[in-house]
DOSE-177278 format. One line per 3 residues: number of its first residue (from 1); their letters; for each residue x, y, z of N, C-alpha, C, O, CB. Coordinates in steps of 0.05 Angstrom, whole numbers. Glycine has a CB too. Layout:
BEGIN
NUM = a = X,Y,Z,X,Y,Z,X,Y,Z,X,Y,Z,X,Y,Z  ... .
***
This chain:
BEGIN
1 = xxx = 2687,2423,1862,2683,2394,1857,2659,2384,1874,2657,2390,1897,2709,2379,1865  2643,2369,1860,2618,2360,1874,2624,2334,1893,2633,2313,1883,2596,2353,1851  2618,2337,1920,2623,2317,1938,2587,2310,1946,2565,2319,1941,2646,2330,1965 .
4 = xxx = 2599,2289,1961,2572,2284,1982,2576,2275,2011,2594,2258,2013,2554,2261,1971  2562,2281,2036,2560,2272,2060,2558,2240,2067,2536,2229,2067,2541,2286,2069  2574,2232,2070,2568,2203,2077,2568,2183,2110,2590,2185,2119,2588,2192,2060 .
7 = xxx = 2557,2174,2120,2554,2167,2144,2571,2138,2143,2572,2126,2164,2521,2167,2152  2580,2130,2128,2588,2097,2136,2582,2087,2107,2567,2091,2088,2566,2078,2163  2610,2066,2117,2613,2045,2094,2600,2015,2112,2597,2010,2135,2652,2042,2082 .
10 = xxx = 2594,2001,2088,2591,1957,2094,2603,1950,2071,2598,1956,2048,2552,1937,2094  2625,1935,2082,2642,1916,2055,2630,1895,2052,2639,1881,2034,2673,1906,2058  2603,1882,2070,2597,1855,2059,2568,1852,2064,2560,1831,2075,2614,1832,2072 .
13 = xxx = 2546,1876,2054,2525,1869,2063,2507,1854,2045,2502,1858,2021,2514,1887,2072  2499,1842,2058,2483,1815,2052,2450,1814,2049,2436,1794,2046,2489,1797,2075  2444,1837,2050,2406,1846,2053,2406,1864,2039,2386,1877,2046,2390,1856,2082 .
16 = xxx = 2418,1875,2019,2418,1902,2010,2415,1896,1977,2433,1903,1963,2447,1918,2020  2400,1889,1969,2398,1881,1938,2413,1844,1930,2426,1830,1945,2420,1910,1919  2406,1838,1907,2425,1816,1898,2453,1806,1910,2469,1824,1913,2430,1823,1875 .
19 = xxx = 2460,1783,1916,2488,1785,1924,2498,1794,1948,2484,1799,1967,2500,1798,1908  2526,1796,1947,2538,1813,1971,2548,1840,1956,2557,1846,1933,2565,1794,1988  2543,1854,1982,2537,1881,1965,2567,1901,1983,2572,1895,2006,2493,1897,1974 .
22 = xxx = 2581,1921,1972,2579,1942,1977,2563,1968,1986,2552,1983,1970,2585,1942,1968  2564,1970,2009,2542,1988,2023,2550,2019,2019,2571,2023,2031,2541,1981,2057  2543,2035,2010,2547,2066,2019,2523,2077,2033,2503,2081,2020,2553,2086,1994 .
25 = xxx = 2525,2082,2065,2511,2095,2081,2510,2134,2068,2532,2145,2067,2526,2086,2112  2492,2147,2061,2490,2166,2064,2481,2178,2080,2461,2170,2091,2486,2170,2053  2494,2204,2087,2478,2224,2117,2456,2241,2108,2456,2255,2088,2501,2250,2133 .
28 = xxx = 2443,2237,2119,2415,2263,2116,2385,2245,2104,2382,2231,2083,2426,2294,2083  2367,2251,2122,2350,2243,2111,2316,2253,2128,2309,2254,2152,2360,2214,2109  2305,2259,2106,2282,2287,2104,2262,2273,2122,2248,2292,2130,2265,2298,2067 .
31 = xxx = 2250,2245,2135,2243,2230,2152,2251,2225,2175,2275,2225,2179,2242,2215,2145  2233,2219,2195,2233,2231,2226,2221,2186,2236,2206,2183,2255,2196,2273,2234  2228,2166,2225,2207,2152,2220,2204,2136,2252,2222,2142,2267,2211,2132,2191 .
34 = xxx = 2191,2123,2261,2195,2123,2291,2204,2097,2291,2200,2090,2315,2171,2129,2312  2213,2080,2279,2222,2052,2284,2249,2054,2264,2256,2035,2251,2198,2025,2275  2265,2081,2262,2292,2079,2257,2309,2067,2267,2310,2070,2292,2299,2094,2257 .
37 = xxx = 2329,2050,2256,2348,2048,2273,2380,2058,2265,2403,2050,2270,2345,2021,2278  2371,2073,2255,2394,2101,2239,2387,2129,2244,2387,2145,2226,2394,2101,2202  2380,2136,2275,2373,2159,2280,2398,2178,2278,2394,2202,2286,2359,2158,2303 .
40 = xxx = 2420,2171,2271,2455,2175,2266,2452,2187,2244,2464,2208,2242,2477,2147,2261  2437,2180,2224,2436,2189,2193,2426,2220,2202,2442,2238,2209,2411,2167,2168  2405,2222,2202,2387,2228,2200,2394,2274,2193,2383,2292,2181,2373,2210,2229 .
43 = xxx = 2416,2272,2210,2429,2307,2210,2447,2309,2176,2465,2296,2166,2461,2313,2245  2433,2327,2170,2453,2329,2140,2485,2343,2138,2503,2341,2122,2435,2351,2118  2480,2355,2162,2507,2373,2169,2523,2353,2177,2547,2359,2177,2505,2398,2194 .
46 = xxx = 2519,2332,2183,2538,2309,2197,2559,2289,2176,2551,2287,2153,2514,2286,2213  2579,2279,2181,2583,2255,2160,2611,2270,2149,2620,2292,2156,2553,2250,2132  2620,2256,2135,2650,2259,2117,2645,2263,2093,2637,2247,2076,2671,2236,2116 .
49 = xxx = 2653,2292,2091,2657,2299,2053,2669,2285,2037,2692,2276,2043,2672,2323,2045  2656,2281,2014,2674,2259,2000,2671,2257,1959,2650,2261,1947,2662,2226,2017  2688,2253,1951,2693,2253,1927,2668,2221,1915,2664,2202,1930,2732,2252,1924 .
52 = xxx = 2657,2223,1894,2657,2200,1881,2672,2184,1874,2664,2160,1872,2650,2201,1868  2701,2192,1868,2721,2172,1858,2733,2168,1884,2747,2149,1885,2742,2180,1833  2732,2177,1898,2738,2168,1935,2721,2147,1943,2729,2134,1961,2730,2195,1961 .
55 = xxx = 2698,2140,1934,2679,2125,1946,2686,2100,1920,2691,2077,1926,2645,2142,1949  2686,2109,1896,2691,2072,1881,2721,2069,1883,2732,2057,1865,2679,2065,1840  2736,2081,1903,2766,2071,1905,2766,2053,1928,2784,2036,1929,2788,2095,1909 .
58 = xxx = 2743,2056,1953,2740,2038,1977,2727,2017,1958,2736,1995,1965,2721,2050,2005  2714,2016,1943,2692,1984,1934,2711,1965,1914,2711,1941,1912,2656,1995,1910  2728,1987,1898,2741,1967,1883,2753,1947,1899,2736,1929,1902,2759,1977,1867 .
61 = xxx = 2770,1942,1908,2788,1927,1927,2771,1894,1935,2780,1873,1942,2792,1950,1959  2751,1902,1930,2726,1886,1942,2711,1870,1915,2697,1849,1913,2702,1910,1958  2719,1888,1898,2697,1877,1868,2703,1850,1869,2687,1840,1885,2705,1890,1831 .
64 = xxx = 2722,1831,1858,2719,1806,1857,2698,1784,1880,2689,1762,1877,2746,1802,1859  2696,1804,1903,2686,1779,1924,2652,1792,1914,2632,1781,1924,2698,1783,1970  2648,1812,1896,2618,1819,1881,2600,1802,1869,2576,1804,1871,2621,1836,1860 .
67 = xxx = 2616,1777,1852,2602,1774,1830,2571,1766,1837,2561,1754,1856,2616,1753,1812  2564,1775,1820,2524,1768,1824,2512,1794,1854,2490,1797,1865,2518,1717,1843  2544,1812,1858,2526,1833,1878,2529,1859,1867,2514,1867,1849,2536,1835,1912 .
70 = xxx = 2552,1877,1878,2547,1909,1870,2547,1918,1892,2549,1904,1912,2521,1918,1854  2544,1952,1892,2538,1965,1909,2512,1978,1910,2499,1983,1889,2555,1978,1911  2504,1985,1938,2487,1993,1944,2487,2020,1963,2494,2022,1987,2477,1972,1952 .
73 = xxx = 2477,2041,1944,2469,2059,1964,2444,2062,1981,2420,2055,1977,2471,2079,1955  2459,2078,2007,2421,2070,2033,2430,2096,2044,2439,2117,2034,2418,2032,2069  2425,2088,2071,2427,2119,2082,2418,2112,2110,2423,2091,2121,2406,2144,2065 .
76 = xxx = 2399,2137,2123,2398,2160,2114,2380,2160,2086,2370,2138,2079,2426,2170,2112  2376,2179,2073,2368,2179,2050,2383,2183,2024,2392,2206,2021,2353,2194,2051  2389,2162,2004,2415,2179,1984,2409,2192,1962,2424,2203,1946,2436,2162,1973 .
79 = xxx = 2370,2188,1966,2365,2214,1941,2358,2234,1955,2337,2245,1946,2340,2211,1918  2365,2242,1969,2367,2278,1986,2387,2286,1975,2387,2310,1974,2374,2282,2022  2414,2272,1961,2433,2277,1952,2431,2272,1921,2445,2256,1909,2452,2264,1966 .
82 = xxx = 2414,2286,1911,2414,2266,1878,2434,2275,1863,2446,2258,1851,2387,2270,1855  2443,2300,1860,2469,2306,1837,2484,2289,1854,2484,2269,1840,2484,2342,1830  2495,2284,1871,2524,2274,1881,2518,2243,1873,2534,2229,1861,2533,2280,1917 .
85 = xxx = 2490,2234,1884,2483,2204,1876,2484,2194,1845,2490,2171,1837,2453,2200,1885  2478,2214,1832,2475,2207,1804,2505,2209,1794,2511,2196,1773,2454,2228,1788  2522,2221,1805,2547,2220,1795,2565,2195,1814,2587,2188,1805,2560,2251,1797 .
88 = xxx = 2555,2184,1836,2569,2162,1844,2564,2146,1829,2583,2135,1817,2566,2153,1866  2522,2135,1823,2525,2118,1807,2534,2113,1774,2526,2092,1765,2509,2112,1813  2550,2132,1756,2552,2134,1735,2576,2124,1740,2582,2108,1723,2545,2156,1722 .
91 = xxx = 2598,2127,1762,2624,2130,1756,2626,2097,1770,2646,2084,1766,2643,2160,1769  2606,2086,1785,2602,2060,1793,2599,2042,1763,2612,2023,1754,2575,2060,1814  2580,2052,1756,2566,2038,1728,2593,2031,1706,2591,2013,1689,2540,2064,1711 .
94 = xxx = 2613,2045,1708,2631,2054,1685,2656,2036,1700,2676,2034,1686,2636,2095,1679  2656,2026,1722,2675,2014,1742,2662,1975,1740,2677,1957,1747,2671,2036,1779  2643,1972,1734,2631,1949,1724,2621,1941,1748,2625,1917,1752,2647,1928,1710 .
97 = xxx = 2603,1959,1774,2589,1955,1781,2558,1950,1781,2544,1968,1771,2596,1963,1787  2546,1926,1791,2514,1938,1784,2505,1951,1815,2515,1948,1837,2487,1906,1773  2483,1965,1806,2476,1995,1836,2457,1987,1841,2450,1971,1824,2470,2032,1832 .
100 = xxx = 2446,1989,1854,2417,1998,1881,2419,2019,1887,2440,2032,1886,2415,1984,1911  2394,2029,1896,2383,2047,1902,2364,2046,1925,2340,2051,1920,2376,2053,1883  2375,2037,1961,2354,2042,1971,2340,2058,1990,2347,2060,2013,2351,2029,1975 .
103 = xxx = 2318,2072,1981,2306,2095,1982,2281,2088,1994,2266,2069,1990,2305,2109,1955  2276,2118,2020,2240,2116,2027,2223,2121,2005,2201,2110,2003,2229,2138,2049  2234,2141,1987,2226,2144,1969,2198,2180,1964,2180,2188,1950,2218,2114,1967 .
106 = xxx = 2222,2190,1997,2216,2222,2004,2216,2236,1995,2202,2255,1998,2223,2235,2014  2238,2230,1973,2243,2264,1954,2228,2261,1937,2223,2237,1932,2274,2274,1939  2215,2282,1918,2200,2288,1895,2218,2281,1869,2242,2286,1865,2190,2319,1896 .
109 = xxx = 2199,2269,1856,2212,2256,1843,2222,2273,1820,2236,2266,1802,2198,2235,1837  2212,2296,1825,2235,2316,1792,2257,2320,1808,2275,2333,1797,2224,2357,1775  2261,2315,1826,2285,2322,1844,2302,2308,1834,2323,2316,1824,2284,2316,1872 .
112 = xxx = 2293,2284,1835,2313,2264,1840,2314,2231,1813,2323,2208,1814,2303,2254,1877  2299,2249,1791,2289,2224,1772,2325,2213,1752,2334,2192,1745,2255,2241,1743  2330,2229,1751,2359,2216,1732,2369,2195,1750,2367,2171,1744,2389,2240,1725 .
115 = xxx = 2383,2206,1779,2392,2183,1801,2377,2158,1790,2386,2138,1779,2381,2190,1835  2344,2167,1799,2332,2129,1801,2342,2121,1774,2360,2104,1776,2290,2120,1802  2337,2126,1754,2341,2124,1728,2366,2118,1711,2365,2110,1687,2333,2143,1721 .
118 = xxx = 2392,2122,1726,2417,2119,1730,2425,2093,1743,2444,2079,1734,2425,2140,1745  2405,2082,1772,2408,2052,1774,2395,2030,1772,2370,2034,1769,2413,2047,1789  2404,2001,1772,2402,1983,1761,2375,1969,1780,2366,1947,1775,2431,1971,1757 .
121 = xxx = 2365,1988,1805,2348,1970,1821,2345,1984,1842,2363,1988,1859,2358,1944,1827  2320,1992,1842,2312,1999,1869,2300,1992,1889,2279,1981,1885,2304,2012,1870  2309,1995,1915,2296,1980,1937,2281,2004,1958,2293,2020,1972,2320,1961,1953 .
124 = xxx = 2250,2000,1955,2239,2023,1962,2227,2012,1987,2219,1989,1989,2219,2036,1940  2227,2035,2010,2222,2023,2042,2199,2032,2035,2200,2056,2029,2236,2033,2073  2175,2019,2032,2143,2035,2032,2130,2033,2062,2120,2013,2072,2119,2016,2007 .
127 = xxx = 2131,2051,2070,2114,2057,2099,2089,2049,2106,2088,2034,2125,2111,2081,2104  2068,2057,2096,2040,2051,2099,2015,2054,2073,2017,2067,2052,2035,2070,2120  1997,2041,2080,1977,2046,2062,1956,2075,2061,1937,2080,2047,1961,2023,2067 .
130 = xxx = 1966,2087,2078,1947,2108,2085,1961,2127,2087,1984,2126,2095,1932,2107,2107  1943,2161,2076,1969,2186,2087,1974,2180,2107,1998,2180,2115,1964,2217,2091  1951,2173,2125,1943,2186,2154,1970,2176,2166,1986,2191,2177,1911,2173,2171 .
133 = xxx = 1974,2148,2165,1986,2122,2177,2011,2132,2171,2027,2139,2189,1979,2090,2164  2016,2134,2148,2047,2139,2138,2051,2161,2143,2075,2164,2137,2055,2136,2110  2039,2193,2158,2046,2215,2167,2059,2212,2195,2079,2222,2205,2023,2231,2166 .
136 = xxx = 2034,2186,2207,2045,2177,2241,2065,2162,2237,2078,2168,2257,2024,2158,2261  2079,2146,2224,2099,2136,2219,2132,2148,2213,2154,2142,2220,2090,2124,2203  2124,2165,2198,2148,2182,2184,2154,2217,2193,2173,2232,2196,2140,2182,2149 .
139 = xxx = 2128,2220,2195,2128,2245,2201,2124,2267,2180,2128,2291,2184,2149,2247,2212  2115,2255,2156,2113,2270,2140,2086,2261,2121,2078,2238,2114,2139,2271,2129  2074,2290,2116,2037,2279,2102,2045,2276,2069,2028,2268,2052,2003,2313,2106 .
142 = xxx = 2070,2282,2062,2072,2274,2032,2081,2255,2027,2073,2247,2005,2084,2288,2017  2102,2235,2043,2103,2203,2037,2084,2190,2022,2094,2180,2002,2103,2189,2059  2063,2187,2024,2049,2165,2004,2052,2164,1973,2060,2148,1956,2019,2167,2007 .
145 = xxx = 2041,2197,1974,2035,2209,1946,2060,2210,1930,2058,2214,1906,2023,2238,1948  2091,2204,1946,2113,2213,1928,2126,2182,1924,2143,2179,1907,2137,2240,1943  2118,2157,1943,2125,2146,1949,2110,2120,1913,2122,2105,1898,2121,2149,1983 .
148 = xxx = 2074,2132,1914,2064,2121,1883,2076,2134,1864,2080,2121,1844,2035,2123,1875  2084,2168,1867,2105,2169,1836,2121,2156,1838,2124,2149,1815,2120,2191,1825  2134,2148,1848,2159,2130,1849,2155,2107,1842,2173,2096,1828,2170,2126,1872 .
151 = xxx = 2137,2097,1847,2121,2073,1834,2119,2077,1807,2135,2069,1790,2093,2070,1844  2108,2084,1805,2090,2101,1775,2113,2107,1759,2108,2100,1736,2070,2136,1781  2133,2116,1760,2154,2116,1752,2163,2097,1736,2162,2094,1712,2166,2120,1767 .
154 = xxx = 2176,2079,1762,2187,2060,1755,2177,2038,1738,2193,2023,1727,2195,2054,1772  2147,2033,1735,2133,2029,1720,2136,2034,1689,2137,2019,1670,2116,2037,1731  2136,2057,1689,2128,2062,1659,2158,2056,1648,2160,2044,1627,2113,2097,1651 .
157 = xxx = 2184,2064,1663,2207,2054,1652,2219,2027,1651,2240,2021,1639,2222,2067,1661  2198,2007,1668,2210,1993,1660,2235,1972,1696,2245,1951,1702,2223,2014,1634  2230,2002,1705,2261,2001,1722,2248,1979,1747,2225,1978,1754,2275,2041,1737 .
160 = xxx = 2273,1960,1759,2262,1931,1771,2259,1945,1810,2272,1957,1826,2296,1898,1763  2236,1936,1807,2235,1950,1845,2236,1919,1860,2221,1900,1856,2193,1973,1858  2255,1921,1878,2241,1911,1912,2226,1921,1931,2231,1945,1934,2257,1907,1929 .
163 = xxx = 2212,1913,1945,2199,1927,1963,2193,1920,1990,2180,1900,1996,2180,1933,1953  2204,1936,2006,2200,1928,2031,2184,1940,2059,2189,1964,2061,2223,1926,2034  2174,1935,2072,2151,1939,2089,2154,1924,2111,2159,1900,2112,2126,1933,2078 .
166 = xxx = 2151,1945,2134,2169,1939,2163,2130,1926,2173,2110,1941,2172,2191,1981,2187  2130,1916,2176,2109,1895,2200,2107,1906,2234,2116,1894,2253,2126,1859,2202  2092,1931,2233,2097,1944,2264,2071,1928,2284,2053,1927,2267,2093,1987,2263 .
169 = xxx = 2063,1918,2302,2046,1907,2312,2030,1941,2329,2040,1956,2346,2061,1880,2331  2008,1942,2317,1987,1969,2329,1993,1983,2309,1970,1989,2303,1992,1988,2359  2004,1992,2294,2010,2004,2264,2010,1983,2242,1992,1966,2243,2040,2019,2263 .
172 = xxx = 2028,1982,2221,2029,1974,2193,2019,1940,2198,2008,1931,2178,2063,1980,2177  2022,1924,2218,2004,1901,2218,1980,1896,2217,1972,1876,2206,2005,1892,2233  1964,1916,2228,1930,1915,2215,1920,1909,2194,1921,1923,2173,1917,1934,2214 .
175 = xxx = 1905,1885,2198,1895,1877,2171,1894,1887,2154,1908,1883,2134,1877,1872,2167  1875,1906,2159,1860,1925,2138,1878,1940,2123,1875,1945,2099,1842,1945,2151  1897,1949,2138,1919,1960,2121,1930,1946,2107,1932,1956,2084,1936,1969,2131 .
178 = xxx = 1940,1923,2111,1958,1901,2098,1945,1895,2068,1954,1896,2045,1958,1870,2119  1917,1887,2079,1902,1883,2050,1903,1912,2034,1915,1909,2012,1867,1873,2055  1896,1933,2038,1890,1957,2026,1925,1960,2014,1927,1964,1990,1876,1983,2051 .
181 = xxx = 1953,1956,2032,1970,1952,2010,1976,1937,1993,1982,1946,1971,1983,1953,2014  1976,1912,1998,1971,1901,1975,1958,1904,1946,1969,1902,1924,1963,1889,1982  1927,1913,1954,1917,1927,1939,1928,1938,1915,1931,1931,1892,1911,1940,1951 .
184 = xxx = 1934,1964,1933,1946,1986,1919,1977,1975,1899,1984,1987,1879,1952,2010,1944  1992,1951,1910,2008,1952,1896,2008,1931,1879,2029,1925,1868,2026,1956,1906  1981,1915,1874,1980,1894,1854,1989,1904,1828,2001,1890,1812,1953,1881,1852 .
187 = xxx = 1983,1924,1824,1989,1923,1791,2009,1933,1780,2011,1936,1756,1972,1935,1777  2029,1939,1800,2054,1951,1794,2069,1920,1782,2070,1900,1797,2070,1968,1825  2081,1918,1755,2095,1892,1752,2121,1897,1749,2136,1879,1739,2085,1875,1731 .
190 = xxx = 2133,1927,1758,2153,1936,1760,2164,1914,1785,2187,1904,1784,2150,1968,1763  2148,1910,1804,2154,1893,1835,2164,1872,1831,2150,1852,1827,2132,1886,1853  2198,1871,1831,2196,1835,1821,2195,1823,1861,2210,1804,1865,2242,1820,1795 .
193 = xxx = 2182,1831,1881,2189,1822,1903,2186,1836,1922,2198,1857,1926,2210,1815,1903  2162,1822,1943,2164,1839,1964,2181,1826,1992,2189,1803,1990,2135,1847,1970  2185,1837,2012,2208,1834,2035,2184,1842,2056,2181,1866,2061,2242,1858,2033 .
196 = xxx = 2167,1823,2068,2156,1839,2095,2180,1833,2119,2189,1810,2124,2121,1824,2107  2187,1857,2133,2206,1856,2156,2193,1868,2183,2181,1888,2189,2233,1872,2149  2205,1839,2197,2189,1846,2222,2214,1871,2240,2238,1875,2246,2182,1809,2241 .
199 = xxx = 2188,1881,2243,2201,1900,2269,2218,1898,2293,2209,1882,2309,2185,1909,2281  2233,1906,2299,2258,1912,2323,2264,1940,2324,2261,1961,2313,2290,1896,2316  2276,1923,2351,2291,1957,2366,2310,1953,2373,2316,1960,2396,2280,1973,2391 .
202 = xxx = 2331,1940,2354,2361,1943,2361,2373,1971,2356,2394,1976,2367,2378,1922,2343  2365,1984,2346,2374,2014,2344,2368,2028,2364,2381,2048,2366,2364,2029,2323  2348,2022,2386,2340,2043,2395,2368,2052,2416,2371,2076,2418,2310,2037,2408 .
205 = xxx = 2383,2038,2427,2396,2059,2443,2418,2081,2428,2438,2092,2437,2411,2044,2464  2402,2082,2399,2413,2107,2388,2397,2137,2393,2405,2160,2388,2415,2102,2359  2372,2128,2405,2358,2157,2409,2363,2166,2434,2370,2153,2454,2326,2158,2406 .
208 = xxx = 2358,2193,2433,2361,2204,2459,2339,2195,2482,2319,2181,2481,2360,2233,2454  2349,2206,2499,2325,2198,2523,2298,2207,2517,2291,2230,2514,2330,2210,2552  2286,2188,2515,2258,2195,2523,2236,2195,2490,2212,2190,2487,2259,2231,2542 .
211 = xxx = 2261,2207,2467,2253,2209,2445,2232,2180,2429,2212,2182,2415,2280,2217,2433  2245,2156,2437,2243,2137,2420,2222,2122,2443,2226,2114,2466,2273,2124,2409  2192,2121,2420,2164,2125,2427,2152,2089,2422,2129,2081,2425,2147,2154,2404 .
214 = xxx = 2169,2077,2417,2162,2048,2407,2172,2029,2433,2168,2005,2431,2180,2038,2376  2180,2037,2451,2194,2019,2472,2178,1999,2480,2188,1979,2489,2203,2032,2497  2151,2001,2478,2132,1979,2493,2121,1970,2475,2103,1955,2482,2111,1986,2514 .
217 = xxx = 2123,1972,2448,2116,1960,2426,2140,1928,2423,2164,1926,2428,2118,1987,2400  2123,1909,2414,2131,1877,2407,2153,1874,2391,2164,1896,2386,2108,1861,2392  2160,1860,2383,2165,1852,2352,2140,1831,2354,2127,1822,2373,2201,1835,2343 .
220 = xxx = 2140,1828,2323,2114,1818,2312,2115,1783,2318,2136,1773,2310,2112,1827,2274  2098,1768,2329,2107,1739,2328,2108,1724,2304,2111,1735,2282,2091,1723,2345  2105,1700,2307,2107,1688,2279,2081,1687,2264,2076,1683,2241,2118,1661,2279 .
223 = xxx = 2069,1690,2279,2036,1680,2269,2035,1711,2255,2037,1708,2230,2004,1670,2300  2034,1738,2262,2031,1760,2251,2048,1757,2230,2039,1756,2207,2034,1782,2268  2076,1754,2234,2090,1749,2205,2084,1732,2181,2094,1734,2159,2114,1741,2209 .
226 = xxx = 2061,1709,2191,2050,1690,2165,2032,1698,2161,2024,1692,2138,2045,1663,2165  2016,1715,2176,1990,1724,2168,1993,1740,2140,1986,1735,2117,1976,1743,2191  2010,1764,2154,2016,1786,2134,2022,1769,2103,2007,1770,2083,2046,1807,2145 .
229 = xxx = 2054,1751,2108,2054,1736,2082,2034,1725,2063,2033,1725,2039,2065,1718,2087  2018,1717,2079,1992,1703,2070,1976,1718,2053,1967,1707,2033,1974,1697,2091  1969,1749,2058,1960,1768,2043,1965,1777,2024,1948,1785,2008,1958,1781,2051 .
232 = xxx = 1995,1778,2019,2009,1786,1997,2019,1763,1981,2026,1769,1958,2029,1804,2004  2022,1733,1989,2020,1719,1978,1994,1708,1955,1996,1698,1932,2028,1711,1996  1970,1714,1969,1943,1717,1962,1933,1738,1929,1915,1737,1913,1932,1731,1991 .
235 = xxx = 1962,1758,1935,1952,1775,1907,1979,1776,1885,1988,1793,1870,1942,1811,1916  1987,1747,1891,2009,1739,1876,2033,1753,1870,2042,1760,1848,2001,1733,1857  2043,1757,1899,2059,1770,1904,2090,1754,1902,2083,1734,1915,2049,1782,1927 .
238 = xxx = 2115,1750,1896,2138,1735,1898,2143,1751,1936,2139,1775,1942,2165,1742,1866  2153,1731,1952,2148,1745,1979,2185,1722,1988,2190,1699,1982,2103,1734,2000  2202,1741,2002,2226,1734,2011,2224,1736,2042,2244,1730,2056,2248,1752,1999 .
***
């Protein structure tokens, strides 16, 4: 029987797509990114085996307080898990849930294309405008490139993206970058919406000592947070 690793449930989250949502935390995820605050996820060996019809037997109970939300899978990453994901969200879909999907958007996308394609909305964490940037960020030099199929994807099907972009002050706040993403994602009209989120470190006393490399880094003030808006507002962007 096909299970999946799961790190945690949310019966009422409120940032996670449309509505109030059903949360499924998944364990494991192929990103190292340095402003995590789910460094918990992150071991694949970790987490509680679990059935799909185990997982829409915790959400039902809850459906009525849904309407206008659904569930949402996050993680961790939950397309590291795509057969198990693609079978949560079918047996979700068939339960009169609507799904999310939110994803860094790490895995390759033959990996993992039925999953996206299976839900109703994806919410993609996009890291940076640059390999370079998004390698120092994540830890990995193939993020960008898997991060525009995913784009590209969702594009040609049709399928509705959010998008969200963490605001780091000495990283992903630089102008130049900001404009150059934008850029790059004007012409996606798959985007009904971008989310710039400012940076914190309420997670951090989840890393070990010494590991977690952002400690003397800001959160962004307000003026950096309108700036950024301003930019992506500029290339007619819908901005939350």
């Amino acid at each position: 029987m096909l299970t999946g690793r799961i790190h945690s449930f949310e019966t009422f989250g409120a940032v996670d797509g449309p509505g109030i949502r059903f949360v499924v935390f998944f364990q494991g995820c192929p990103l190292r990114c340095k402003f995590c605050h789910n460094p918990d996820t992150w071991n694949s060996s970790l987490g509680t085996e679990m059935t799909a019809d185990e997982i829409v037997s915790k959400a039902l109970p809850y459906r009525p307080f849904y309407q206008g939300g659904g569930v949402t899978l996050s993680g961790g990453e939950p397309l590291a898990q795509p057969d198990f994901a693609l079978k949560l969200l079918k047996k979700l879909k068939a339960s009169g849930f609507h799904t999310a999907i939110d994803t860094s958007g790490a895995v390759p996308l033959r990996s993992c294309r039925a999953a996206v394609d299976a839900a109703d909305l994806l919410l993609l964490d996009f890291k940076a405008s640059t390999p370079d940037l998004a390698a120092e960020i994540t830890g990995s030099a193939d993020i960008l490139s898997r991060e525009m199929e995913l784009l590209e994807h969702c594009e040609a099907q049709g399928k509705p993206v959010w998008l969200r972009h963490v605001i780091i002050p000495n990283l992903t706040a630089d102008e130049k970058a900001l404009n150059l993403l934008a850029q790059q994602l004007q012409p996606f009209k798959c985007i009904e919406k971008i989310e710039l989120l400012p940076f914190h470190k309420l997670g951090e006393h989840k890393w070990s000592d010494g590991a977690y490399t952002l400690s003397a880094t800001p959160a962004p003030g307000e003026d950096i947070m309108a700036h950024a808006r301003e930019i992506f507002s500029s290339k007619g962007f819908n901005l939350t």
